[in-house]
C-alpha positions in Angstrom: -108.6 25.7 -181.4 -108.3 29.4 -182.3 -106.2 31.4 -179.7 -107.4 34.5 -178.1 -105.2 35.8 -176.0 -106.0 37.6 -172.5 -103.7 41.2 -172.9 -102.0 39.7 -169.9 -101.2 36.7 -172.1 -99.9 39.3 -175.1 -97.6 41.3 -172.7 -95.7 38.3 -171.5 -95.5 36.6 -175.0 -93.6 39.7 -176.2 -91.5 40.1 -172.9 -90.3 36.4 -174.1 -89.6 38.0 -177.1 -88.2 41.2 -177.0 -85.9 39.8 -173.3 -83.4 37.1 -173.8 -83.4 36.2 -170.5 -86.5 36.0 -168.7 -88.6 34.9 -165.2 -91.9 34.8 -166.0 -93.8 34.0 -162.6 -97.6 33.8 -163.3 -99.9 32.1 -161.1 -101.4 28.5 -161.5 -103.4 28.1 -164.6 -103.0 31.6 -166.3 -101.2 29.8 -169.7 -97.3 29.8 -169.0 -97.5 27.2 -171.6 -99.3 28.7 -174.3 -97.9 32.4 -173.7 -94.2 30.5 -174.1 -95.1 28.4 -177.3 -96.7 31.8 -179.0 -93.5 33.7 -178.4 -91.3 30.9 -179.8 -93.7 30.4 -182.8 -93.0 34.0 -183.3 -89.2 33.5 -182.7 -88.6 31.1 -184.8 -91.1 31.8 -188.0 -91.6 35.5 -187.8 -87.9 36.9 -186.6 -85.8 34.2 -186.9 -83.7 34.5 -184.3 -84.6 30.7 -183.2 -84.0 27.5 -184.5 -84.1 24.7 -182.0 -85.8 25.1 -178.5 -85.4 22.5 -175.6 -87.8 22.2 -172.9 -87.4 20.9 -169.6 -90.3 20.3 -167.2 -91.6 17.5 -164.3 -91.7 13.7 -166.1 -95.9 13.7 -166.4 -95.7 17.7 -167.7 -93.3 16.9 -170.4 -95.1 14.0 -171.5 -99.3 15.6 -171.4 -99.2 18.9 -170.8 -96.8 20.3 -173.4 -97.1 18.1 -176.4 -101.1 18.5 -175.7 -100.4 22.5 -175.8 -98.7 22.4 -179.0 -101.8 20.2 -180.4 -104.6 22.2 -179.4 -104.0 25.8 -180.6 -104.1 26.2 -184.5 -101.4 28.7 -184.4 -99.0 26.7 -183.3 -99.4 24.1 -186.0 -96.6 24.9 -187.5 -94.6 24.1 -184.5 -93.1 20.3 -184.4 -91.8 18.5 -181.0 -90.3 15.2 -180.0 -90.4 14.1 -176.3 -86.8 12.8 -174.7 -88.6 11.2 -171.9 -88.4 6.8 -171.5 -85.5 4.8 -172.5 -82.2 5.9 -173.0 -82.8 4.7 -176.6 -86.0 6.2 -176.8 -84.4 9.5 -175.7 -81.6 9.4 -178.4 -84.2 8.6 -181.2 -86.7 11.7 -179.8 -83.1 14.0 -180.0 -82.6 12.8 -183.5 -86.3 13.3 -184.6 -85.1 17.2 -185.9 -87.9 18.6 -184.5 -88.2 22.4 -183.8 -89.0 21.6 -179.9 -87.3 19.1 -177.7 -89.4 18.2 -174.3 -87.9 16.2 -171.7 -88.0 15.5 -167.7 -85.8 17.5 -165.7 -84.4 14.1 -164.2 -82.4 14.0 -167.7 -80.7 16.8 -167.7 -77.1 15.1 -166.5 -77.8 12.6 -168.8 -78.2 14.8 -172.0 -75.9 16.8 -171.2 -73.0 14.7 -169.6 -74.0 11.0 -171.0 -75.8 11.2 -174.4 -73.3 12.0 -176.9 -75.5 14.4 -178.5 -74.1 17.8 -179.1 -75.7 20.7 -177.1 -76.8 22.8 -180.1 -80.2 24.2 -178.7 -80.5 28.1 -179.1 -83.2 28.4 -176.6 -84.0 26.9 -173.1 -87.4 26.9 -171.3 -87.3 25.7 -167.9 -90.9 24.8 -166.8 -90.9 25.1 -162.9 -88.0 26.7 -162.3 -88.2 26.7 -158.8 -87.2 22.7 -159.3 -83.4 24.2 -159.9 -83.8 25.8 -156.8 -80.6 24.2 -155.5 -77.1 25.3 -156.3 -75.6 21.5 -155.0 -78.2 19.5 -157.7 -76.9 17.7 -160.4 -79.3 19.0 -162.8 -78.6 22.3 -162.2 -74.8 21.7 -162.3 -74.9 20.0 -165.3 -77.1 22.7 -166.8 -75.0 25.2 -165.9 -72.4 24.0 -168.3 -74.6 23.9 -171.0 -75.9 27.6 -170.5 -73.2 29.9 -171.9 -74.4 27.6 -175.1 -77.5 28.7 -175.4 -78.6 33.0 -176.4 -82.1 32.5 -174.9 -83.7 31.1 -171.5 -87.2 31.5 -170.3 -87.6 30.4 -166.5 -91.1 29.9 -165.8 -92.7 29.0 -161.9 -95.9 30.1 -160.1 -93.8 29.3 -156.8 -90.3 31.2 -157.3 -89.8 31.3 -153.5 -91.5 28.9 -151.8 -88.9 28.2 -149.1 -88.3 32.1 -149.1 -85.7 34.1 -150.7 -82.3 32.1 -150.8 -84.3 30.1 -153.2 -84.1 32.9 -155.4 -79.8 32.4 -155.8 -79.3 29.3 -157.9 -82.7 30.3 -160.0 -81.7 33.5 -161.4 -77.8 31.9 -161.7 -79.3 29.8 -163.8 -81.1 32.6 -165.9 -78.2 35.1 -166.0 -75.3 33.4 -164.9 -75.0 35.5 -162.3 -75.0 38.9 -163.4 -78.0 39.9 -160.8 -78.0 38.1 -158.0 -73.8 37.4 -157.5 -72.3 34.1 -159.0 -71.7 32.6 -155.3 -73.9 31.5 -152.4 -72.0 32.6 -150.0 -71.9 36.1 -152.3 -75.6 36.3 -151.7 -75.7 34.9 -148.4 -73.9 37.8 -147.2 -75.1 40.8 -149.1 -78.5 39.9 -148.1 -78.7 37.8 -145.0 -77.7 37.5 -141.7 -77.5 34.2 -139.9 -80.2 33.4 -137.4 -80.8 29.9 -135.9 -77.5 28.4 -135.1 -75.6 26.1 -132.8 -72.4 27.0 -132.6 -70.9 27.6 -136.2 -73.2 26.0 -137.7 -76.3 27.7 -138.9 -79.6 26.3 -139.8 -81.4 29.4 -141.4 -80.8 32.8 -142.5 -82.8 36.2 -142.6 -83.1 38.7 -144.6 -81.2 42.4 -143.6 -82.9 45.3 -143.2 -83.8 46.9 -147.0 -82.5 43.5 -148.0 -85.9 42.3 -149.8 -86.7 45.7 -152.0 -82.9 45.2 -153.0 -83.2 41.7 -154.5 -86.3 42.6 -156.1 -84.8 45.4 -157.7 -82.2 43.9 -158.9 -84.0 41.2 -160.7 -87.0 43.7 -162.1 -85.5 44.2 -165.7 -85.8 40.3 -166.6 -88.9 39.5 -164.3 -92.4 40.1 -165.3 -95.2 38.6 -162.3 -99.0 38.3 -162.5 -101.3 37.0 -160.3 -104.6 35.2 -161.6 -106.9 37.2 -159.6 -105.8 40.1 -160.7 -106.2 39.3 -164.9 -109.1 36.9 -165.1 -112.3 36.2 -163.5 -111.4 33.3 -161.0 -113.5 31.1 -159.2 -114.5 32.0 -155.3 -111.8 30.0 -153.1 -112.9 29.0 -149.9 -110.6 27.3 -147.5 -111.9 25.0 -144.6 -110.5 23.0 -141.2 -112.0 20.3 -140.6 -111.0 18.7 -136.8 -109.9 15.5 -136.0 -109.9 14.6 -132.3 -107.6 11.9 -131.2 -108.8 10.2 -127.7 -106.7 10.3 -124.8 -104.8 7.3 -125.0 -104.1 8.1 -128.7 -102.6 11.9 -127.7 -100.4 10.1 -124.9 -98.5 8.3 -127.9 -98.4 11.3 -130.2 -96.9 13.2 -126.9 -94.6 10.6 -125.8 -92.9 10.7 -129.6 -92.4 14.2 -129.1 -91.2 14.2 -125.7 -88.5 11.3 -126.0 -88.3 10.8 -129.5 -88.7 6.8 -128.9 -91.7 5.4 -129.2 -92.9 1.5 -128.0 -96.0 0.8 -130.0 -97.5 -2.8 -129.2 -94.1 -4.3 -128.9 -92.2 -2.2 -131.9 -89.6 0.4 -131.3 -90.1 3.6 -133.1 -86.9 5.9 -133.5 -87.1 10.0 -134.2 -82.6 10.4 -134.7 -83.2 14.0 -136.0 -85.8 16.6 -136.1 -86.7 16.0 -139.9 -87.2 12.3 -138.8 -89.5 13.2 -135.8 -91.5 15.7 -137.7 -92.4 13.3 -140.3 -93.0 10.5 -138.2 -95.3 13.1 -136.3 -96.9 14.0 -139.4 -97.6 10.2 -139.5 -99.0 9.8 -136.2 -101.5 12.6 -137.1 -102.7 11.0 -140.0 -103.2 7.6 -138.1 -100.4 5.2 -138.9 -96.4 5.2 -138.5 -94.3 2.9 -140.4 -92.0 0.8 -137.3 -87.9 0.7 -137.8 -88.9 -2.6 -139.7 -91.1 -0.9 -142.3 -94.1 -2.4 -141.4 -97.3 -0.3 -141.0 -99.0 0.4 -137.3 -102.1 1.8 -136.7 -102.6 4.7 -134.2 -106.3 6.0 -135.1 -108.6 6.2 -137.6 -109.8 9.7 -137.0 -108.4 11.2 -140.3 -110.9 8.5 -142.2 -113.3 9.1 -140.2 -113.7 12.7 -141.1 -113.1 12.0 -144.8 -115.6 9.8 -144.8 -117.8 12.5 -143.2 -116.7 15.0 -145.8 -117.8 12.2 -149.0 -120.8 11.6 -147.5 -121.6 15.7 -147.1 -120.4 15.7 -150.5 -123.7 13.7 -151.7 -121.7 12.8 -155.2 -120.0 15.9 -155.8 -116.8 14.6 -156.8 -113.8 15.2 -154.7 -110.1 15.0 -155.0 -108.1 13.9 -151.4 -104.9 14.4 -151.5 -102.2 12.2 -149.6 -98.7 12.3 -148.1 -97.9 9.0 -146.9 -98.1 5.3 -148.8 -99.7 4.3 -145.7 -102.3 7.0 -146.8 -103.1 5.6 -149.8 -103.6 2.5 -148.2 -105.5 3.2 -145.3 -107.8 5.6 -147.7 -108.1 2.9 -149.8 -108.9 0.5 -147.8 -112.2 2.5 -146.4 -112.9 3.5 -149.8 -113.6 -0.2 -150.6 -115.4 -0.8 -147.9 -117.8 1.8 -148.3 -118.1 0.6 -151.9 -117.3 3.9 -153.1 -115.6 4.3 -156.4 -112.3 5.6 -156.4 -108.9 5.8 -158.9 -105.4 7.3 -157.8 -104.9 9.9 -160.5 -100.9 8.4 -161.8 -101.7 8.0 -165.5 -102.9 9.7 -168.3 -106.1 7.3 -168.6 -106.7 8.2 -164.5 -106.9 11.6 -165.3 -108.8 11.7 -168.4 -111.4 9.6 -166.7 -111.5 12.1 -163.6 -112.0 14.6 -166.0 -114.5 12.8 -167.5 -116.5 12.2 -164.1 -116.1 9.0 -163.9 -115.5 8.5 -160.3 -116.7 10.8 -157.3 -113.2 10.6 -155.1 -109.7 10.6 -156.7 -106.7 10.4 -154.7 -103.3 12.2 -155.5 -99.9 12.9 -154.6 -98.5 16.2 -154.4 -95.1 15.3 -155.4 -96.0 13.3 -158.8 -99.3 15.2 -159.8 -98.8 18.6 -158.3 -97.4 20.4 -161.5 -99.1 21.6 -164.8 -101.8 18.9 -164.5 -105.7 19.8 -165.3 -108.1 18.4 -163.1 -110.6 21.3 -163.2 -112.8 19.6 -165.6 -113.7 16.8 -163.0 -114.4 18.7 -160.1 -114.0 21.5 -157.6 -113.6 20.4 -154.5 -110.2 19.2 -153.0 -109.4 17.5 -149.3 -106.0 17.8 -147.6 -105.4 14.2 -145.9 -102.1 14.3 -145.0 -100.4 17.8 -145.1 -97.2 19.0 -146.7 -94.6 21.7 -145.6 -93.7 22.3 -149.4 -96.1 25.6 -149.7 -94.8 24.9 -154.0 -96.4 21.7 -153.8 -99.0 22.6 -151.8 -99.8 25.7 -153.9 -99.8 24.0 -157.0 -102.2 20.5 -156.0 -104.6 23.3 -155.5 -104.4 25.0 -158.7 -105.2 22.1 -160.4 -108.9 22.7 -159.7 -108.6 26.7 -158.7 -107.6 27.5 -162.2 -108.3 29.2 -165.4 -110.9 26.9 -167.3 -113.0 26.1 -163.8 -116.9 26.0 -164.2 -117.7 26.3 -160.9 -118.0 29.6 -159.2 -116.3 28.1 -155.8 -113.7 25.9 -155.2 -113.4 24.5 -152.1 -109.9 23.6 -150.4 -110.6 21.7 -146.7 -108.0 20.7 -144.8 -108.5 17.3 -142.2 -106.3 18.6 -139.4 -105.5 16.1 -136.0 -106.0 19.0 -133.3 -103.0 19.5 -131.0 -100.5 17.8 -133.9 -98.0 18.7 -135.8 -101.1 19.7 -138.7 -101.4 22.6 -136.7 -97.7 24.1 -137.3 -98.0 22.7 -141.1 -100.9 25.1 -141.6 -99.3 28.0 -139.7 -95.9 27.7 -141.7 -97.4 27.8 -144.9 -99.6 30.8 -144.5 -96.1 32.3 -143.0 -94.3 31.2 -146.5 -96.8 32.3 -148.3 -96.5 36.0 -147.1 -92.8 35.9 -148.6 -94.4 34.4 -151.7 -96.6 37.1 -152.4 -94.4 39.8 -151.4 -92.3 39.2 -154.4 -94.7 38.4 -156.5 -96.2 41.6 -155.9 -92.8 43.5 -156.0 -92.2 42.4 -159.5 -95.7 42.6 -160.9 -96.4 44.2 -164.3 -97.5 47.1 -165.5 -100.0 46.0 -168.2 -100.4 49.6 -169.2 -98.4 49.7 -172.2 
């Protein structure tokens, strides 16, 4: 296929190219992958100042999305790739293929790096979802971090730099520059930038940001950062965002309330345990979706007013196909379950063939996971409609599920994101706290935007 490129798409290809180092933070579905591939195709055949470029993105990305890149425009024919993903021996023969491109699953970093025997001879790095190496303590990132001083060129590239807010930001750009921006310590940055602000005696459970704080750190990482938002370059799809309320009877809101209360629940004869606030929140997150998994794993059903209301929403949806997305295993097999027996056709999207016959239309409902099927997929082709199950406090993965329909290439001229939410639950905070993250999110995207006028 014969690549035209948006002037958006141009800009960023030579900021690749002229920058070393570089954050390029576009929305979902605006071509990180193609704008990358053009500006190492120009790197390494037109100014030569690359020879061997290694890729590292989420497992399913690095084994579709990029090699299918590559593929599909004729400009980058020229271009040859082996995927490092599999067997350790599959791995080793992918690193010996002598290809120009190396892809492989950010899972295997320690392993190539630290395990494989291979020498680290790659001139150029691009980290696909760089936000993933948002922690300083990983083992990927440690173990990348001694490769780095290796390599003359890296190219981070996210849609979700701060999704947690800005301490994210810290082990990110250390990654990219080793330091030189944002200090080569956490407690560096912590204290430049932050002040404690929950705590419990010395110990301290978030930070915020000083006065002047924010405009600083944005400043500081300006030269290497370039940021575009879709809406703002192409001609995107209407997105309309729904509630849609599920009311839990009394006697199911006096168990929800009695988990929160005491944080010990007896359900028909099982004891349920909450030991921290990260266990109780998603055991609540459980309850409002309808089932809780007991201290001896098995499965116990609270209501069925979640499935209920989905089934509403398929039926409203007279064939128009729709993509549910789920938090919980329960989830899937409660969902399931009434999918079957309203002889409704249905496939969890988890493979390659799944999602090629989504996007074929093959099947009105397809269920996914956030966490396995949230990054660089394209779904847009089989539909436009997306319901939120189960609900996520990752605003990254919850950004991205959505821009796998609300995304460059999508027919439709709306694209509909509805949200099943258990009134007087936990859903209710979820929603709040994301629309709160999100606010950071688009403050620095929009501090770091670029000036196309050039």
């Amino acid at each position: 296929m014969k690549y035209s490129p948006h002037d958006y798409q141009k800009y960023a290809a030579d900021f690749i190219e002229k920058n070393p180092i570089t954050a390029i933070l576009l929305d979902m579905g605006m071509g990180k992958s193609v704008i990358t591939l053009t500006a190492i195709n120009q790197l390494m055949y037109e100014l030569f100042e690359v020879q061997k470029v290694l890729i590292i993105a989420p497992l399913k990305v690095a084994k579709n999305t990029w090699p299918a890149e590559i593929e599909k425009w004729d400009h980058l024919k020229g271009l040859t790739y082996s995927v490092a993903v599999g067997t350790p021996a599959e791995r080793l023969a992918a690193l010996n293929a002598g290809a120009n491109i190396t892809i492989i699953n950010r899972e295997n970093i320690p392993w190539l790096i630290e395990d494989s025997g291979i020498p680290f001879d790659f001139d150029m790095i691009v980290i696909d979802e760089l936000s993933s190496f948002k922690n300083h303590k990983a083992k990927r990132f440690k173990a990348l971090m001694k490769a780095r001083p290796k390599v003359k060129r890296i190219v981070g590239l996210t849609g979700t730099p701060s999704s947690n807010g800005l301490m994210d930001l810290f082990a990110e750009f250390k990654l990219l520059d080793m330091g030189k921006r944002l200090g080569r310590f956490i407690g560096q940055y912590r204290y430049t930038y932050f002040t404690p602000d929950r705590m419990n005696g010395p110990i301290v459970y978030s930070y915020r940001l000083l006065p002047g704080a924010e405009d600083e750190i944005y400043r500081k990482i300006s030269d290497i950062t370039i940021s575009m938002k879709c809406t703002d370059h192409l001609t995107m799809p209407e997105k309309i965002e729904t509630q849609v309320e599920a009311v839990m009877s009394d006697a199911e809101t006096a168990r929800y309330e009695k988990m929160k209360k005491e944080l010990v629940l007896n359900l028909d004869g099982e004891e349920i345990t909450a030991a921290n606030a990260a266990s109780l929140s998603g055991k609540l997150c459980q309850m409002a979706n309808g089932a809780i998994y007991a201290d001896d794993e098995s499965i116990l059903e609270i209501h069925q007013r979640k499935l209920d209301a989905l089934e509403d929403i398929i039926e409203a949806a007279n064939g128009k196909p729709l993509l549910v997305a789920y938090w919980f295993k329960h989830d899937l097999i409660r969902i399931s379950e009434r999918l079957h027996k309203l002889h409704i056709p249905f496939s969890r999207l988890d493979d390659t063939a799944s999602i090629r016959r989504w996007n074929n239309g093959e099947f009105p409902v397809a269920l996914i996971h956030p966490a396995s099927a949230g990054h660089g997929l394209n779904l847009q082709s089989g539909g436009s409609a997306i319901v939120w199950f189960g609900l996520t406090w990752s605003l990254e993965l919850y950004q991205q599920t959505n821009a796998r329909l609300w995304r460059q290439g999508q027919t439709a001229k709306t694209v509909v994101v509805q949200h099943i939410v258990a009134k007087g639950t936990i859903d209710e905070r979820i929603v709040k706290t994301l629309s709160q993250k999100e606010h950071t999110q688009t403050a620095l995207i929009d501090a770091v935007k670029a000036d196309l006028k050039i």
